[in-house]
N, CA, C and O of each residue as an XYZ file, in Angstrom:
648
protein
N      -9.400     -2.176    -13.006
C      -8.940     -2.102    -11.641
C      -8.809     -0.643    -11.235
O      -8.290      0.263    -11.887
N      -9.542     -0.571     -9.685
C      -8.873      1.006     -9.587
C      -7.565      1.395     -9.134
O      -6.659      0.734     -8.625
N      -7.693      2.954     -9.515
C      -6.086      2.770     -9.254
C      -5.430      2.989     -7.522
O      -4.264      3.226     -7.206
N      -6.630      2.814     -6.616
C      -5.522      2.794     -5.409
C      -5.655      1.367     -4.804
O      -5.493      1.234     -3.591
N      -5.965      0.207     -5.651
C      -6.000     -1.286     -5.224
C      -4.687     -1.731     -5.137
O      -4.001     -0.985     -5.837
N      -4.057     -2.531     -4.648
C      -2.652     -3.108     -4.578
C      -2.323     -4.419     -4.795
O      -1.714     -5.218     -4.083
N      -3.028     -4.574     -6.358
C      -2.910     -6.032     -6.735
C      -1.671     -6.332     -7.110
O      -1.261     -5.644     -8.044
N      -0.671     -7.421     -6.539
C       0.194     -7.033     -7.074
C       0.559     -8.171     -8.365
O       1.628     -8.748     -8.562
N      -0.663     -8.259     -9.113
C      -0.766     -9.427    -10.361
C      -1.252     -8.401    -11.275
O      -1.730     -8.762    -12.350
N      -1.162     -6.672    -10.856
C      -1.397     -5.982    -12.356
C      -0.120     -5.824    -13.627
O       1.107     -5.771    -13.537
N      -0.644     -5.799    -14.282
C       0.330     -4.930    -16.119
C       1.014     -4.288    -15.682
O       0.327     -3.503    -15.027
N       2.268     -3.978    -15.545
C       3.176     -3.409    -15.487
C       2.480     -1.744    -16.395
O       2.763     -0.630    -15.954
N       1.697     -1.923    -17.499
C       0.956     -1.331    -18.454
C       0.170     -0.216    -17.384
O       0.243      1.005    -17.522
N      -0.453     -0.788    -16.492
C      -0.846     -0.052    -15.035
C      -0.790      1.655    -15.339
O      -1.682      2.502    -15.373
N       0.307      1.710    -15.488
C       0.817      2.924    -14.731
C       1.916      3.602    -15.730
O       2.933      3.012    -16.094
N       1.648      4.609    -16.027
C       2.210      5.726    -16.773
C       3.471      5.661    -17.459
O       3.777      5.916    -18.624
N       4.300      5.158    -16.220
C       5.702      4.534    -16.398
C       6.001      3.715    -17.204
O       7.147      3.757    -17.651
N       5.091      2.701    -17.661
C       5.503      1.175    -17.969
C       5.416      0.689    -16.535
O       4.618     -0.234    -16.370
N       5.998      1.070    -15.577
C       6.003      0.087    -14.273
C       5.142      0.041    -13.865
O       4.187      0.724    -14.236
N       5.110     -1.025    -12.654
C       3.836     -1.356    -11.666
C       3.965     -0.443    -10.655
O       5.142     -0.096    -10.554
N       3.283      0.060     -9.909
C       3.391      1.332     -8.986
C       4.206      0.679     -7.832
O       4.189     -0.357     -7.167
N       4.672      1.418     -7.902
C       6.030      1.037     -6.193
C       5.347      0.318     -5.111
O       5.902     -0.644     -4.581
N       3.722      0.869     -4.602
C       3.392     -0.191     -4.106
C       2.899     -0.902     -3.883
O       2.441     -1.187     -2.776
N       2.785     -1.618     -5.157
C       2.701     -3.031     -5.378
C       3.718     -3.964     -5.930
O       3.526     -5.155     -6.172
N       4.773     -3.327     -6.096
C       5.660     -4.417     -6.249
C       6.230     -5.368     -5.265
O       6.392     -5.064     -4.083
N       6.563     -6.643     -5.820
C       6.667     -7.466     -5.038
C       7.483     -7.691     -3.859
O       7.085     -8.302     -2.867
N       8.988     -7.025     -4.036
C       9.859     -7.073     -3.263
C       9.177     -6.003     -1.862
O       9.256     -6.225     -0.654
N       8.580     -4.931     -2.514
C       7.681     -3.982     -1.745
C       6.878     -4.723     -0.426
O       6.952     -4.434      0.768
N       6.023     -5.870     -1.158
C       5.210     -5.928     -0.555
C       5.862     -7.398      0.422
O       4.919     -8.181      0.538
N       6.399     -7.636      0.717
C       7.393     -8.637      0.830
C       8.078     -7.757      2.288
O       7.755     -8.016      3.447
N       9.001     -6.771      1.899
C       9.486     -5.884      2.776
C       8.614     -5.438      3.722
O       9.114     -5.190      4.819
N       6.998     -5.208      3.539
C       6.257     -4.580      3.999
C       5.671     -5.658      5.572
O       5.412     -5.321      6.727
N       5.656     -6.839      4.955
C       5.042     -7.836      5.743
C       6.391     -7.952      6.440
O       6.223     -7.719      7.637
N       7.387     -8.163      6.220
C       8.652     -8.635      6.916
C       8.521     -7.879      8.357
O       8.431     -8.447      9.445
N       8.534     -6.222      8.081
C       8.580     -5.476      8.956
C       7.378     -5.611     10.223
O       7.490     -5.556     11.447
N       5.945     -5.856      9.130
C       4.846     -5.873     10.168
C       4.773     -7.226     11.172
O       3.957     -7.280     12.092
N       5.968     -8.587     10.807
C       5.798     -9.585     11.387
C       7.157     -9.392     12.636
O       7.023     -9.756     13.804
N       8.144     -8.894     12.205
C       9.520     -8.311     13.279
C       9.192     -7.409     13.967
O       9.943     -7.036     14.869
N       7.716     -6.673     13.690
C       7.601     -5.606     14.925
C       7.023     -6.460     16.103
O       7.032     -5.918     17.208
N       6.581     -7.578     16.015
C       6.002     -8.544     17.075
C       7.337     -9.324     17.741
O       7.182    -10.006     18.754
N       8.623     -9.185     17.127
C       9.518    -10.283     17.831
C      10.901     -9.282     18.168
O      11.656     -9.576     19.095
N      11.091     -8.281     17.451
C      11.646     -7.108     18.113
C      12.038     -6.716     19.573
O      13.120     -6.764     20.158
N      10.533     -6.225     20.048
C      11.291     -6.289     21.712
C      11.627     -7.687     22.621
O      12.226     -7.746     23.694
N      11.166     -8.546     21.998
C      11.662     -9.268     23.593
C      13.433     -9.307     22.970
O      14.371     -9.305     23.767
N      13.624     -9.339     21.566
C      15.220     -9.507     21.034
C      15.748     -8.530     22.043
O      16.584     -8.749     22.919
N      15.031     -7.268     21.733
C      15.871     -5.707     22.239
C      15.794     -6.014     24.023
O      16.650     -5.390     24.650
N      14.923     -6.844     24.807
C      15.118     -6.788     25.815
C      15.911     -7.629     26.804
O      16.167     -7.584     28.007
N      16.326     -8.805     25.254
C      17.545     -9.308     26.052
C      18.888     -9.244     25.047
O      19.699    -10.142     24.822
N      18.846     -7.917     24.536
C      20.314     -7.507     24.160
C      20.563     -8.256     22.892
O      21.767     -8.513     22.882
N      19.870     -8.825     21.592
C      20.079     -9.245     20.940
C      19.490     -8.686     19.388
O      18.319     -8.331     19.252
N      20.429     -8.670     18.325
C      19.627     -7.754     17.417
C      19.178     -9.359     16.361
O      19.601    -10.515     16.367
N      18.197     -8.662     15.610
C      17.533     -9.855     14.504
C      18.612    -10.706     13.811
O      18.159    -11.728     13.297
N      19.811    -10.532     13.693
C      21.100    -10.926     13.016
C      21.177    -11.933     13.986
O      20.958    -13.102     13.668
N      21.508    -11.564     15.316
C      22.069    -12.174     16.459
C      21.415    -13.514     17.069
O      21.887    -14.437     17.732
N      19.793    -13.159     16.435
C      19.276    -14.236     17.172
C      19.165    -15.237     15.855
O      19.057    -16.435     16.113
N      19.193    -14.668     13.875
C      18.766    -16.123     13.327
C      20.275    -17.030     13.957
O      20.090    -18.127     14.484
N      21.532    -16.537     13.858
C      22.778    -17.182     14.409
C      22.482    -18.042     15.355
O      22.834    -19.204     15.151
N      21.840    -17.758     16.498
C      21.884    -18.737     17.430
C      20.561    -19.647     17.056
O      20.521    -20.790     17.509
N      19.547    -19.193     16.290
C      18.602    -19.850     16.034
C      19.325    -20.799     15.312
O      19.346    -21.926     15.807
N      19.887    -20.634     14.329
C      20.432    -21.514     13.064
C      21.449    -22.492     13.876
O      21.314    -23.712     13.772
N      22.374    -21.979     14.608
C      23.501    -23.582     15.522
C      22.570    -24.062     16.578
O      22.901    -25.165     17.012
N      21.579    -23.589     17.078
C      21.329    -24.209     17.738
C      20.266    -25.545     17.247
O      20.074    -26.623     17.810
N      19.682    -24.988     15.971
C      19.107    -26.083     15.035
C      20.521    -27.101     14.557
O      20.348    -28.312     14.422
N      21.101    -26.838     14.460
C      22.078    -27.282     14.105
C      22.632    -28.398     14.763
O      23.036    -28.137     15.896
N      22.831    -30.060     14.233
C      23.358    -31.332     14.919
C      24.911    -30.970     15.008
O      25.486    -31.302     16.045
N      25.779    -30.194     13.822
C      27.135    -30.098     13.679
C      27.462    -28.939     13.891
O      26.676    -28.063     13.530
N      28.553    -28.611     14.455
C      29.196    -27.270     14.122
C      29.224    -26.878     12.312
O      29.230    -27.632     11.339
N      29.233    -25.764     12.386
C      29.054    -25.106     11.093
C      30.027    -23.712     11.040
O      30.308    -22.814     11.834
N      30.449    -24.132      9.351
C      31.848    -23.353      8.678
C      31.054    -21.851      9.056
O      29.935    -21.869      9.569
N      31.702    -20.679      8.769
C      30.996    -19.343      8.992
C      30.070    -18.951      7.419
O      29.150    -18.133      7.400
N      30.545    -19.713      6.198
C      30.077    -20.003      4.790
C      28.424    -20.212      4.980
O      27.584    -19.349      4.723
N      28.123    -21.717      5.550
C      27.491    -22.285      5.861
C      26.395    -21.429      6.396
O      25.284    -21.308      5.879
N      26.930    -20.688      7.779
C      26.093    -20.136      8.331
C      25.695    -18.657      7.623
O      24.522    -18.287      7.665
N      26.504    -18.006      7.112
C      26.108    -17.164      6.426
C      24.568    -17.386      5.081
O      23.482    -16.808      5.137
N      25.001    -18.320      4.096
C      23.595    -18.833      3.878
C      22.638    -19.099      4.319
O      21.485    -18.704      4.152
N      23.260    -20.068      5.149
C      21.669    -20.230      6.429
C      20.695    -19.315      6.776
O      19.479    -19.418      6.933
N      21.852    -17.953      6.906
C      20.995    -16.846      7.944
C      20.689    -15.700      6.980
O      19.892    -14.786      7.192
N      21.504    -15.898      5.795
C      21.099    -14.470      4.842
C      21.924    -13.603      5.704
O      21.390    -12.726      6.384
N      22.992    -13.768      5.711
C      24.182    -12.406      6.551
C      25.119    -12.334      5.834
O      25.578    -13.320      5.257
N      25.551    -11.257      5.736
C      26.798    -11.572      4.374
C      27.938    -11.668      5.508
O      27.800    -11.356      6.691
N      29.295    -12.258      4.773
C      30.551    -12.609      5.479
C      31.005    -11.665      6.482
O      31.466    -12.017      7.568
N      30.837    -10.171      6.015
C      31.320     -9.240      6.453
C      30.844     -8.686      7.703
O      31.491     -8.102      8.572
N      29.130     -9.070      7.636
C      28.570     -8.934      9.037
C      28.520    -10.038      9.485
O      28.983    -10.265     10.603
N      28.150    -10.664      8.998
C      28.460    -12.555     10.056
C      29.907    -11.807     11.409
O      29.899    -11.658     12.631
N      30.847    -11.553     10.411
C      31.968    -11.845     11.149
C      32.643    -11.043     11.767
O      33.830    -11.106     12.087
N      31.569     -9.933     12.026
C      31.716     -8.516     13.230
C      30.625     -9.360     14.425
O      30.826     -9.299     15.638
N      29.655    -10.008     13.891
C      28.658    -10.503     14.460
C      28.985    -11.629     15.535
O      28.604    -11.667     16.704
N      29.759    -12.506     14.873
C      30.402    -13.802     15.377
C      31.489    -13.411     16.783
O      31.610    -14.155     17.756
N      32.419    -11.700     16.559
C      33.014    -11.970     17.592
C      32.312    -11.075     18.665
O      32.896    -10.997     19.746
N      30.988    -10.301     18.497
C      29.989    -10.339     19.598
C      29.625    -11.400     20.174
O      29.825    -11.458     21.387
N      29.036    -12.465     19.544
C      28.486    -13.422     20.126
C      29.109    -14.213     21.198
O      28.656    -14.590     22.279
N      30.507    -14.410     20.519
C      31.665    -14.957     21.303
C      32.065    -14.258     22.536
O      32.489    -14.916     23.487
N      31.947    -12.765     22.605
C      32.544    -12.115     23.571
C      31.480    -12.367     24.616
O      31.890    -12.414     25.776
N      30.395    -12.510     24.442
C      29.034    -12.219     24.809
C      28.700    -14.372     25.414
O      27.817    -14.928     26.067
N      29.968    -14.852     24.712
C      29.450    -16.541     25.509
C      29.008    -17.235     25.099
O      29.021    -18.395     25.511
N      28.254    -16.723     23.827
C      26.978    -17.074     22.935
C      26.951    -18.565     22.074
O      26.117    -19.444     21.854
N      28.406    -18.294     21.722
C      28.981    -19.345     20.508
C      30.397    -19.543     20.909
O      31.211    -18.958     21.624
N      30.367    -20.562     20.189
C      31.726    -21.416     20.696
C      32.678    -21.460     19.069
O      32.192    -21.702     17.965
N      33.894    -21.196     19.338
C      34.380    -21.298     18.120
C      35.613    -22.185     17.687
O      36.697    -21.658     17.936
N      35.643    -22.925     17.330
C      36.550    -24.623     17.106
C      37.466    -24.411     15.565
O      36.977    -24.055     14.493
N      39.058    -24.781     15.867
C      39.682    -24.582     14.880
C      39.428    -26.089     13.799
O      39.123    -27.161     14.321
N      39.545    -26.001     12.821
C      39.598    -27.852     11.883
C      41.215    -28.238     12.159
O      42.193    -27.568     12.492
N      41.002    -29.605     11.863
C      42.346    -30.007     12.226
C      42.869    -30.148     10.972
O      44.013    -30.593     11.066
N      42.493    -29.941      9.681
C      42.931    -29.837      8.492
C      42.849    -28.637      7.842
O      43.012    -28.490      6.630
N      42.550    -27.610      8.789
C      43.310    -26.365      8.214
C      42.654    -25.515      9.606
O      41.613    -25.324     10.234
N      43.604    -25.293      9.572
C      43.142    -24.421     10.890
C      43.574    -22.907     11.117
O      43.891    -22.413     12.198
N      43.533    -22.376     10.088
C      42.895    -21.118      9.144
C      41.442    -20.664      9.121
O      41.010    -19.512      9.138
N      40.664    -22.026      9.073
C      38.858    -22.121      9.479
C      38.772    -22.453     10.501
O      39.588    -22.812     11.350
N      37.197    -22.291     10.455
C      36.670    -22.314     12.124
C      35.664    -23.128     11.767
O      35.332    -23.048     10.584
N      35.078    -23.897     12.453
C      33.711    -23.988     12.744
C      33.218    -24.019     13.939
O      33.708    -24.455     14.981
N      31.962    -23.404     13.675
C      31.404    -22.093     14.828
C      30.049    -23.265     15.492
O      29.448    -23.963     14.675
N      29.678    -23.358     17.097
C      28.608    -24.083     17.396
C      28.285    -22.813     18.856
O      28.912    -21.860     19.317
N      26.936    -23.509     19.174
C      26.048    -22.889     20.516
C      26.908    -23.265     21.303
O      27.718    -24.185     21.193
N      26.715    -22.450     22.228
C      27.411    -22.776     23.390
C      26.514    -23.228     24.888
O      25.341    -22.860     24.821
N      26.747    -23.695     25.733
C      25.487    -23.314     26.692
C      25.040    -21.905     27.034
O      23.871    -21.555     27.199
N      26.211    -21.081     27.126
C      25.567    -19.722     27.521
C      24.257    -19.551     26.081
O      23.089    -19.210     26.272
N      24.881    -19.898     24.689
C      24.008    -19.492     23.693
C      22.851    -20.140     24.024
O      21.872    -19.428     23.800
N      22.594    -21.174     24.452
C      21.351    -22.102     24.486
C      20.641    -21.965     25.502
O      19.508    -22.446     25.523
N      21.277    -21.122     26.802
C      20.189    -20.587     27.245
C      19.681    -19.630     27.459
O      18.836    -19.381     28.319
N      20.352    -18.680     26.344
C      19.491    -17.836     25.837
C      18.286    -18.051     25.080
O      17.330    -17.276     25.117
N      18.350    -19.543     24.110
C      17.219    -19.844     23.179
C      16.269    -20.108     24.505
O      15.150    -19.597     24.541
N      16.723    -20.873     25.526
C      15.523    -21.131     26.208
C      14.813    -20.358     27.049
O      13.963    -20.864     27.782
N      15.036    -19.227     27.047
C      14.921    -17.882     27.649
C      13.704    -17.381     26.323
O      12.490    -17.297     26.510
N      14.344    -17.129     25.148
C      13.960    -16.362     24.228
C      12.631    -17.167     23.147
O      11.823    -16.653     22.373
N      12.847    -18.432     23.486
C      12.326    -19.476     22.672
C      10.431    -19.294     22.899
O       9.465    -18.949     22.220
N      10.639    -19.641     23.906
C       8.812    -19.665     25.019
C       8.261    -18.069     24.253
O       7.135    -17.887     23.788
N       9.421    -17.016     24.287
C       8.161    -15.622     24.103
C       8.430    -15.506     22.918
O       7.535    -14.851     22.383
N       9.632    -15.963     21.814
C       8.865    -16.095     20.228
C       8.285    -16.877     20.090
O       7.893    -16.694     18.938
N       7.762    -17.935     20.496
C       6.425    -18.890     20.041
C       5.076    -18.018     20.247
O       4.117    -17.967     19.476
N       5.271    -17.228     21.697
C       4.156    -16.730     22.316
C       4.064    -15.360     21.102
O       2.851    -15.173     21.002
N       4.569    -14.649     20.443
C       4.979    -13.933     19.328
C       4.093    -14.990     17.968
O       3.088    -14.691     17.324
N       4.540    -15.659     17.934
C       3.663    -16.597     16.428
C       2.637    -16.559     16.739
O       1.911    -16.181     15.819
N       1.968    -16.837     17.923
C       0.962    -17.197     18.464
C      -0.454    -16.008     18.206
O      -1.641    -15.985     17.880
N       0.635    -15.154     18.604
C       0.003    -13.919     18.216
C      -0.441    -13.567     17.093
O      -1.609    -13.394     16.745
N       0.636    -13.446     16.445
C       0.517    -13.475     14.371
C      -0.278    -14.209     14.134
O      -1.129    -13.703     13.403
N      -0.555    -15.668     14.495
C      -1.287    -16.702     14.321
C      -2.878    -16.392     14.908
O      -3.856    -17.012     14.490
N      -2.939    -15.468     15.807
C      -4.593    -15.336     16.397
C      -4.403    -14.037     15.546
O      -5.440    -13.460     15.873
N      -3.949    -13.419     14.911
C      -4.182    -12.231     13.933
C      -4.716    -12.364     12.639
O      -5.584    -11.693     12.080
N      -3.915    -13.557     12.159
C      -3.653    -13.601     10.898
C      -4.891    -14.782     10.529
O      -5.775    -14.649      9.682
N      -4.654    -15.994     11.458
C      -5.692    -16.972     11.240
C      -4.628    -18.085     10.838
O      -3.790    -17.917      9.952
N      -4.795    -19.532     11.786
C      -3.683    -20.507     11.719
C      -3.697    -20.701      9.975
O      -2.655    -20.413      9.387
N      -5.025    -21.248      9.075
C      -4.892    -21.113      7.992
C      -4.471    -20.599      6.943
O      -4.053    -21.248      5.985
N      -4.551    -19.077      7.024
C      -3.926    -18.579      6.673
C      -2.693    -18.582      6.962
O      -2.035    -18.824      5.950
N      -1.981    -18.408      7.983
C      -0.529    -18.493      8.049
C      -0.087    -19.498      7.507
O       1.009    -19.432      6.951
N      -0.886    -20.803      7.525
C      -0.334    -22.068      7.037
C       0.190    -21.887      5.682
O       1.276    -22.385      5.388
N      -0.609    -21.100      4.687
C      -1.250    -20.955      3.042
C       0.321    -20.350      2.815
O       1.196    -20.825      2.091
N       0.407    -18.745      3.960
C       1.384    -17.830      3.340
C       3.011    -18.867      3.349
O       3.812    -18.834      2.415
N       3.169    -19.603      4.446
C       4.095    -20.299      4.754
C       4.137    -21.062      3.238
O       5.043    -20.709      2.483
N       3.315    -21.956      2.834
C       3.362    -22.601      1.747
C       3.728    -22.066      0.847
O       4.720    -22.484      0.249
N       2.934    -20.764      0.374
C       3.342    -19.710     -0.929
C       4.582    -19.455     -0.946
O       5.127    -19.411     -2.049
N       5.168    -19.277     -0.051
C       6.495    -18.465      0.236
C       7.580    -19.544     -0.359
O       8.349    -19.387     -1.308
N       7.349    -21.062      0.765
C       8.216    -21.799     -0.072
C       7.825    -21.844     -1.499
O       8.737    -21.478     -2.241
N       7.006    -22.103     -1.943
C       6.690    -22.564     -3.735
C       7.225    -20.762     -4.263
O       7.573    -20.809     -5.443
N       7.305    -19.840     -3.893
C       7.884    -18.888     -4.220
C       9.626    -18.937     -4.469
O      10.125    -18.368     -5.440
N      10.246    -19.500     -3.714
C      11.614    -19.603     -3.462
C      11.975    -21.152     -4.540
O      12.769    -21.220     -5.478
N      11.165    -22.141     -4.039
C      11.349    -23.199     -4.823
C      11.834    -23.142     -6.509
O      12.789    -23.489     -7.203
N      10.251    -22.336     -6.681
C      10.220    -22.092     -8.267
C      11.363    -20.929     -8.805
O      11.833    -20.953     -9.943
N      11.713    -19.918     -7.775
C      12.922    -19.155     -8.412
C      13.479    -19.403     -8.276
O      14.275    -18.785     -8.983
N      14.095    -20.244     -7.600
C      15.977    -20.795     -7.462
C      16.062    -22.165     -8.227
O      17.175    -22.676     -8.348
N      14.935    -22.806     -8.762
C      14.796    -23.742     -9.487
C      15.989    -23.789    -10.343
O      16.459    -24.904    -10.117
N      16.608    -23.300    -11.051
C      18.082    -22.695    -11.876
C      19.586    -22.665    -10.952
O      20.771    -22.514    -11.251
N      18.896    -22.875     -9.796
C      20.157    -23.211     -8.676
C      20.809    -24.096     -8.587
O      21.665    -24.146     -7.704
């Protein structure tokens, strides 16, 4: 293999180090695509005041049949507690989300869309599709289909121990 290819199924042996060259490692190349697919859904977020945090939140309750613990949603969205919950009382101030005490401890919350939040999705919804759409006449529906697949059987097989 030569050495400026970016397979990232070479020998660790590769490269001088013992390691695989920085970039090709996986998390690398992973990070790399993340960025090149959020530079397509970025501005319309930034043009209606919402950062990538802000919108999986409303993406995630608004998928959502039940209100959901802030636990819950934190998994959901990959946000840790600490930003969830600087995050949560933007959203709130902002109309976004609605926030409900339990009647068996009401110490917790569980957090749902609100209408103001939902029509923001329907605002925001139409130009991230029109955003996939894009990726999708870039990338090739097939292909996107394949990477979508890989990705789960990627996650599947490592958390398999979960």
């Amino acid at each position: 293999m030569k050495k400026n290819q970016t397979s990232l199924n070479a020998s660790p042996a590769d490269t001088e180090e013992g390691l695989r060259a920085f970039s090709r490692s996986l998390p690398m190349a992973l990070l790399r695509a993340r960025e090149a697919v959020m530079a397509k859904f970025r501005p319309t977020l930034r043009d209606h005041g919402l950062t990538e945090q802000q919108w999986r939140v409303l993406r995630a309750l608004n998928a959502s049949k039940v209100p959901l613990r802030a636990g819950e949603l934190s998994e959901q969205t990959f946000i840790s507690m600490p930003s969830l919950s600087r995050l949560l009382k933007t959203l709130e101030a902002r109309d976004a989300i609605q926030r409900h005490a339990l009647h068996e401890d009401l110490r917790a919350a569980q957090l749902s869309i609100s209408r103001g939040g939902k029509a923001l999705v329907a605002i925001i919804g139409p130009l991230s599709e029109a955003s996939y759409a894009e990726i999708a006449a870039l990338i090739g529906d097939q292909e996107l289909s394949e990477l979508e697949r890989l990705l789960t059987h990627v996650v599947t097989r490592l958390n398999c121990g979960r």
